[in-house]
C-alpha positions in Angstrom: 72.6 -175.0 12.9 70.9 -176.1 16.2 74.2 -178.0 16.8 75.8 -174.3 16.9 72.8 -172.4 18.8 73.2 -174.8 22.2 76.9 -174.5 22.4 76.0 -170.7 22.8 74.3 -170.9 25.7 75.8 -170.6 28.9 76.3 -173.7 30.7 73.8 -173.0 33.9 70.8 -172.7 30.8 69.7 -176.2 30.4 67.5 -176.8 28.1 64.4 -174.5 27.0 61.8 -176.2 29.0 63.4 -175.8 32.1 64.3 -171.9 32.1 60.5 -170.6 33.1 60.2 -173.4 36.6 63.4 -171.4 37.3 62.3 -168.2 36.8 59.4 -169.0 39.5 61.3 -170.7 41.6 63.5 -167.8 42.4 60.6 -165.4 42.5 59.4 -167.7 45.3 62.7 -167.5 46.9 63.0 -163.6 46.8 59.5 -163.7 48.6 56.5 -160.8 48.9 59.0 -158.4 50.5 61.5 -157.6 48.1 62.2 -154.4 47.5 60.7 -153.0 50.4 62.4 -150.2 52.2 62.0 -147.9 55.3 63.6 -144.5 56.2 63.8 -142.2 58.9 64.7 -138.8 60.0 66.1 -137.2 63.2 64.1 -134.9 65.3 65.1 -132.1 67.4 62.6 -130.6 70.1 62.7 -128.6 73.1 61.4 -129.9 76.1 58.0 -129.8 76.6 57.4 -129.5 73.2 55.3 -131.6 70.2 57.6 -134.1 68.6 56.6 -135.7 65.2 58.8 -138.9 64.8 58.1 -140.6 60.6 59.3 -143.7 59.0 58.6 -143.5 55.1 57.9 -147.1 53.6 59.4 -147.6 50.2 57.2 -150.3 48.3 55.1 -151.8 51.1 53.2 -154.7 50.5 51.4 -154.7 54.2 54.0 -156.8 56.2 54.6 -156.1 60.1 55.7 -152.5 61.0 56.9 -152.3 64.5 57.8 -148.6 66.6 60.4 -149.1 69.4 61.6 -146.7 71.8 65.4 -145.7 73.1 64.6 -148.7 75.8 63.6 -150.9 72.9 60.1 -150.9 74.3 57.1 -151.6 71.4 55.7 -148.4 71.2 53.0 -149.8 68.2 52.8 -152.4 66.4 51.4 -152.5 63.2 49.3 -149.4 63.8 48.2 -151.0 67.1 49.3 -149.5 70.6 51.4 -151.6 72.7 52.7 -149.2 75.5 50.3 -147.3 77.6 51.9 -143.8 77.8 49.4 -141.3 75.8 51.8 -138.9 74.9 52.8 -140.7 72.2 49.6 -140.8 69.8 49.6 -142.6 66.1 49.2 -140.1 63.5 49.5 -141.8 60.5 49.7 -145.3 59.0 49.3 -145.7 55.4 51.3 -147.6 53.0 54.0 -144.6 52.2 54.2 -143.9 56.1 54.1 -144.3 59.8 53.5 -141.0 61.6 53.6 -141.3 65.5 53.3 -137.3 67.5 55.1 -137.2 71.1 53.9 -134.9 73.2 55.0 -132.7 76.4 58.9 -134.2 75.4 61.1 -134.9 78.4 64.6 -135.6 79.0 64.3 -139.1 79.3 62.4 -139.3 75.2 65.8 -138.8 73.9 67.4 -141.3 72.2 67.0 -143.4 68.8 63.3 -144.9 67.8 63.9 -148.2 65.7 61.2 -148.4 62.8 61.1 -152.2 61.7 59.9 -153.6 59.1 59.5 -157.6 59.0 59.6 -159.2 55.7 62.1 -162.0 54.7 65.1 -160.1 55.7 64.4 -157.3 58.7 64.8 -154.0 57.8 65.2 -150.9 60.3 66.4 -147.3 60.7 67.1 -145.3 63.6 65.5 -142.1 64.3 67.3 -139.8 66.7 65.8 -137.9 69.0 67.5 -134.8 70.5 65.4 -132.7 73.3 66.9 -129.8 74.1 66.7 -127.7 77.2 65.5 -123.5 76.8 67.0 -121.3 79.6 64.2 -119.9 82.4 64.5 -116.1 83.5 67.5 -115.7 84.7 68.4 -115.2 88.7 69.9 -111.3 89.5 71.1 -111.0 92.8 73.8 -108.3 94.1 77.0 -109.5 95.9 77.0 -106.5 98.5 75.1 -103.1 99.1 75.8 -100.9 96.2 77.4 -97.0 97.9 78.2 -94.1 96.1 81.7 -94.1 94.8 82.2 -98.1 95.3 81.3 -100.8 93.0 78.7 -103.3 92.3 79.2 -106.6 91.5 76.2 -108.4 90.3 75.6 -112.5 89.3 73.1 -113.9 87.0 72.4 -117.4 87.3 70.7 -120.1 84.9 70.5 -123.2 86.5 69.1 -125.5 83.6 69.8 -125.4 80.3 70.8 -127.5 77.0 73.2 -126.6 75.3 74.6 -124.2 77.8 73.2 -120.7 77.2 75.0 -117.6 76.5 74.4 -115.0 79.8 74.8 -111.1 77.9 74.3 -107.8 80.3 73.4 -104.7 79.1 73.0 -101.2 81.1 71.6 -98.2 79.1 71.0 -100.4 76.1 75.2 -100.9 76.0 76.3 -104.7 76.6 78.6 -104.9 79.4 81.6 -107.0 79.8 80.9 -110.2 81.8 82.8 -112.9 83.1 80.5 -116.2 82.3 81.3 -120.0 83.7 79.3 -123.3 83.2 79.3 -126.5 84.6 77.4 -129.7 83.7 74.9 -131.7 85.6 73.8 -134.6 83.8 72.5 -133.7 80.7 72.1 -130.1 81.2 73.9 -126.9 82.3 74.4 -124.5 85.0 75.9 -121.4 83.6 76.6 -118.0 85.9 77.9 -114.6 84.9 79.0 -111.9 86.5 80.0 -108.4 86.2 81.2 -105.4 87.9 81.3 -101.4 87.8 81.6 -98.3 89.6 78.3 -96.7 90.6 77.5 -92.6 91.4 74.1 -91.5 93.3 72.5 -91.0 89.6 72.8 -94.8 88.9 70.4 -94.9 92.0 67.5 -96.5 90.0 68.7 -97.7 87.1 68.2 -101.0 84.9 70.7 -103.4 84.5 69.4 -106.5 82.5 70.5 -109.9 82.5 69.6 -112.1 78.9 70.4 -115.8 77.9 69.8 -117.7 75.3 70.4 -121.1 73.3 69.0 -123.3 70.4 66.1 -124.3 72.7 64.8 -120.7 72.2 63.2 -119.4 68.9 65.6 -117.6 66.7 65.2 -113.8 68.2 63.8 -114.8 71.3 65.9 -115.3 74.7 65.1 -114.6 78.5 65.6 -111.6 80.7 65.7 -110.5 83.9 65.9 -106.9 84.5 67.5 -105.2 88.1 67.0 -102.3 89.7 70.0 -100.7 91.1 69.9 -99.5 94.7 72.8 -97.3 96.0 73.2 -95.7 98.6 74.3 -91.9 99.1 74.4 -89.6 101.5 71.4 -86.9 101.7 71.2 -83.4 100.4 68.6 -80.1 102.0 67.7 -77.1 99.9 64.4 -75.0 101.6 61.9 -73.6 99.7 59.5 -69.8 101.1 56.0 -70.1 100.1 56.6 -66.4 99.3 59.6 -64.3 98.0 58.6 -61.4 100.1 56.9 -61.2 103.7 55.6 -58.4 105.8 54.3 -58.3 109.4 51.4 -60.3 110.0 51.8 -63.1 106.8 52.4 -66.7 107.3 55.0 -68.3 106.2 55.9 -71.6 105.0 59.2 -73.1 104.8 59.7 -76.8 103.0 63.1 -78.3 103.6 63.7 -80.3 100.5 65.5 -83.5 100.9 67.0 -86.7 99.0 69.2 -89.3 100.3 69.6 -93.4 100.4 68.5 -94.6 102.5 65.9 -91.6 102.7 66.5 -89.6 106.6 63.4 -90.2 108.5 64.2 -87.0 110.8 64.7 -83.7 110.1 65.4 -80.9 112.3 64.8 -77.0 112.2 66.7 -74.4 114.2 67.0 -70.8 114.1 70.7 -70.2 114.5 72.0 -70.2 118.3 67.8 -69.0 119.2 65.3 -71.4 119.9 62.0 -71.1 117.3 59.4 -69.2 117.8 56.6 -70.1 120.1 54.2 -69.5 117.2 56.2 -71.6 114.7 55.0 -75.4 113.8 57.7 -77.5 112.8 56.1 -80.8 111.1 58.5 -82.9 109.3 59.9 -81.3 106.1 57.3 -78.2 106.8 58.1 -74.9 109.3 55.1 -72.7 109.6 55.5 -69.1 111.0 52.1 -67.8 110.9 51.3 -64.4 112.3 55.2 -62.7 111.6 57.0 -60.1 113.6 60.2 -58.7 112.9 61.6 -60.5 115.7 61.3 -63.6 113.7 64.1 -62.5 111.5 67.2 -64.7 111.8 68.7 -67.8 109.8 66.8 -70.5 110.1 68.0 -74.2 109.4 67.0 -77.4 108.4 69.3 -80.4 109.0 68.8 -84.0 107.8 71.2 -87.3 108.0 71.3 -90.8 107.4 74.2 -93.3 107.6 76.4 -92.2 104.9 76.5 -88.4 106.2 74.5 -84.9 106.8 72.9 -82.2 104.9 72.0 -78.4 105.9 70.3 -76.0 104.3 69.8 -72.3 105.0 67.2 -69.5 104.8 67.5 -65.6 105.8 64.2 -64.6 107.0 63.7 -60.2 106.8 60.0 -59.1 107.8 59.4 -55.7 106.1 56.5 -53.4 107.7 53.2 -53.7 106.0 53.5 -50.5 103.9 57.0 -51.1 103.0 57.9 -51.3 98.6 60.7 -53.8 98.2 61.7 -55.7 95.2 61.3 -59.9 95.1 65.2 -61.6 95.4 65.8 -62.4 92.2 67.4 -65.5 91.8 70.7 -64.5 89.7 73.1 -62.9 92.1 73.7 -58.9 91.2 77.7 -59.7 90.6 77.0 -62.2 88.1 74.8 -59.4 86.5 77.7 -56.5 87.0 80.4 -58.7 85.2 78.7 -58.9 82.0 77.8 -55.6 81.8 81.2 -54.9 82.9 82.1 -57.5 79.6 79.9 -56.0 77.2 81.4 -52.7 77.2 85.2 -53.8 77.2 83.7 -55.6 74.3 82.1 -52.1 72.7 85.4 -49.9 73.3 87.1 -52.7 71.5 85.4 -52.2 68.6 85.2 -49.0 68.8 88.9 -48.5 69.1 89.6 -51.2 65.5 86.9 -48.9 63.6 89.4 -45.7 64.5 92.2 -47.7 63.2 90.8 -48.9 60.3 89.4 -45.4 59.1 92.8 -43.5 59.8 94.6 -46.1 58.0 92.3 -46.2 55.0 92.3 -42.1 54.7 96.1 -42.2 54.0 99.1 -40.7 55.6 98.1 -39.4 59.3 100.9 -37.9 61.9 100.3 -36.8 65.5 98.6 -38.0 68.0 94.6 -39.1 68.0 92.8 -39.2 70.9 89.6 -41.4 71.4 87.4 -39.3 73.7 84.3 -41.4 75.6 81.8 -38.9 77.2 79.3 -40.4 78.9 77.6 -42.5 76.7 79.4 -41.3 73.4 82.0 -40.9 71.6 84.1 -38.0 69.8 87.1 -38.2 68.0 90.1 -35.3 68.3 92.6 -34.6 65.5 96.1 -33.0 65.1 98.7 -32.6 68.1 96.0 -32.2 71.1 93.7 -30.3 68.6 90.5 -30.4 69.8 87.1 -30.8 68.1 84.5 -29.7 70.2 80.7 -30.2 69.0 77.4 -31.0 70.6 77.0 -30.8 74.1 79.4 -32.9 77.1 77.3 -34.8 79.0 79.6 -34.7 81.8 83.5 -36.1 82.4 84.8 -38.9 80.1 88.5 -40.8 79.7 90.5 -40.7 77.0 92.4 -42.9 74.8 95.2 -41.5 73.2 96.5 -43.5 69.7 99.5 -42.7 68.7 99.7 -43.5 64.9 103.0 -43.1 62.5 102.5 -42.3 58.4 101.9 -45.1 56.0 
């Protein structure tokens, strides 16, 4: 019954006619920008670089958009620039979003950008900023002058960096072991590393790098600083003969060889306790004899030094006659040549002496004595108690080796 139907209805009803001036009545209170949302992201950047900063707009119905910097400055409003600084530039402005580029980012961008939106109620995000600092080539420098035998100790320095880079040294594409600090200035770092080893004269030359890197940095990128090592050592002479062999009347050119750090700038030739002779030109590293005599044989030196010590080399000079037949110096030294020629036939009569053994002990039961004869350059084998096989011809005296085997 109807009586039945209005008791249903909740109290706050009314009547029929009354619901649908409701209805627009809170419409009109919930107003044009209901519903309407905006959202933001955070941006990272390294400085210097392009900067994209969005705010996406959920239902817009064309109320006021408003950009604001860190410093709650109006950067635009409602498309339209408000602050005169032209690195930030208006990308985008459509009803899904608000696109604003910064460019040429600095220190002083960071911070959170507030994207308004005015409607009834205010609605704004926050989107963070972060500008990040990317290491420059580092700075090498050495502590002391390296010297053969010491150490080195070198220092790489980055003086501006966010977040504090990571300082690595490497030598011989092997990372060393460094000792790294840091210290903050502001809102970036100063980091330093150094390192240390011990250094020979063949390290003279060499490349020690220096590499840092951060987040600022593209992934497999970082900065380097290579050094070239400089040590010191004290200098060596070896002289070198235009010619192996020279006769009466040939000139002659001798060439003192040198190395060192730091390199001697003066280097002196002698002829053992006699002064040169008159003919001879001494230039530098060069001694020219031109026109020789035999009373320009001697021992003639070449001396060179720097701070760290002194070097002397050495050169016999003979002067044959013109029509004299001599043999170049070779240069491997005759012992050297004696010994193993001296080694390859302890070597032969070795095996000589195991092949005897092995062929009487294969042949069965043997008594006596067997002697091993060498003559000259071969060798005869004797049987039975001093029984003596005699065949071919003796090339001349020989040794023997007596071997003394028992039966089987």
């Amino acid at each position: 019954s109807e009586r039945r139907r209005r008791r249903r209805r909740p109290p706050w009803a009314g009547p029929r006619r009354f619901q649908w001036p409701l209805l627009l009545l809170w419409a009109a209170a919930a107003g044009p920008g209901a519903g309407q949302e905006v959202q933001t992201e955070n941006v990272t950047v390294a400085e210097g670089g392009v900067a994209e900063i969005t705010c996406r707009l959920h239902q817009y119905d064309g109320s006021i958009v408003v950009i604001q910097n860190p410093a709650r400055q109006t950067l635009f409003f409602n498309g339209t620039r408000a602050l005169k600084d032209e690195r930030f530039q208006l990308e985008e402005f459509s009803p899904r979003r608000v696109r604003i580029r910064l460019s040429d980012a600095r220190l002083e961008d960071e911070g959170g950008y507030f994207c308004q939106l005015y409607t009834e109620d205010t609605h704004h995000q926050i989107a963070t900023l972060t500008v990040l600092v990317a290491p420059e080539n580092p700075v090498v420098e050495v502590r002391e002058q390296a010297v053969e035998g010491g150490e080195v100790e070198l220092s790489c320095l980055v003086p501006r960096s966010r977040p504090a880079a990571t300082l690595r040294w490497y030598r011989d594409r092997k990372e060393l072991k460094g000792v790294s600090s840091s210290q903050e200035n502001g809102k970036v770092w100063s980091v330093a590393s150094t390192v240390r080893f011990r250094v020979d004269r063949k390290d003279d030359g060499g490349i020690i790098i220096c590499e840092a890197q951060n987040q600022a940095l593209p992934s497999g990128h970082s900065k380097q600083t290579q050094y070239v090592l400089d040590v010191q050592y004290s200098p060596t002479a070896r002289i070198h003969a235009s010619q192996a062999v020279v006769r009466e009347g040939d000139t002659l050119v001798l060439t003192c060889a040198v190395t060192g750090n730091p390199r001697p700038n003066q280097i002196r030739w002698n002829r053992g306790n006699e002064s040169l002779p008159e003919r001879a030109e001494a230039v530098g590293e060069t001694l020219t004899l031109p026109g020789l005599v035999s009373a320009d044989n001697g021992t003639y030196t070449c001396e060179a030094s720097n701070k760290h010590g002194h070097a002397r080399a050495l050169y016999v000079l003979v002067v044959y006659d013109p029509g004299a037949v001599v043999e170049a110096q070779t240069s491997v030294p005759y012992a050297i040549v004696g010994g193993i020629l001296a080694l390859l036939v302890f070597l032969i009569i070795c095996v000589l002496v195991g092949m005897v053994w092995c062929s009487v002990r294969q042949k069965g039961e043997w008594g006596g004595a067997w002697t091993l004869r060498l003559v000259g350059c071969g060798a005869r084998k004797e049987a039975g108690p001093r029984a003596r096989v005699t065949r071919g011809r003796s090339l001349g005296a020989g040794f023997q080796i007596p071997l003394h085997l028992g039966p089987r």
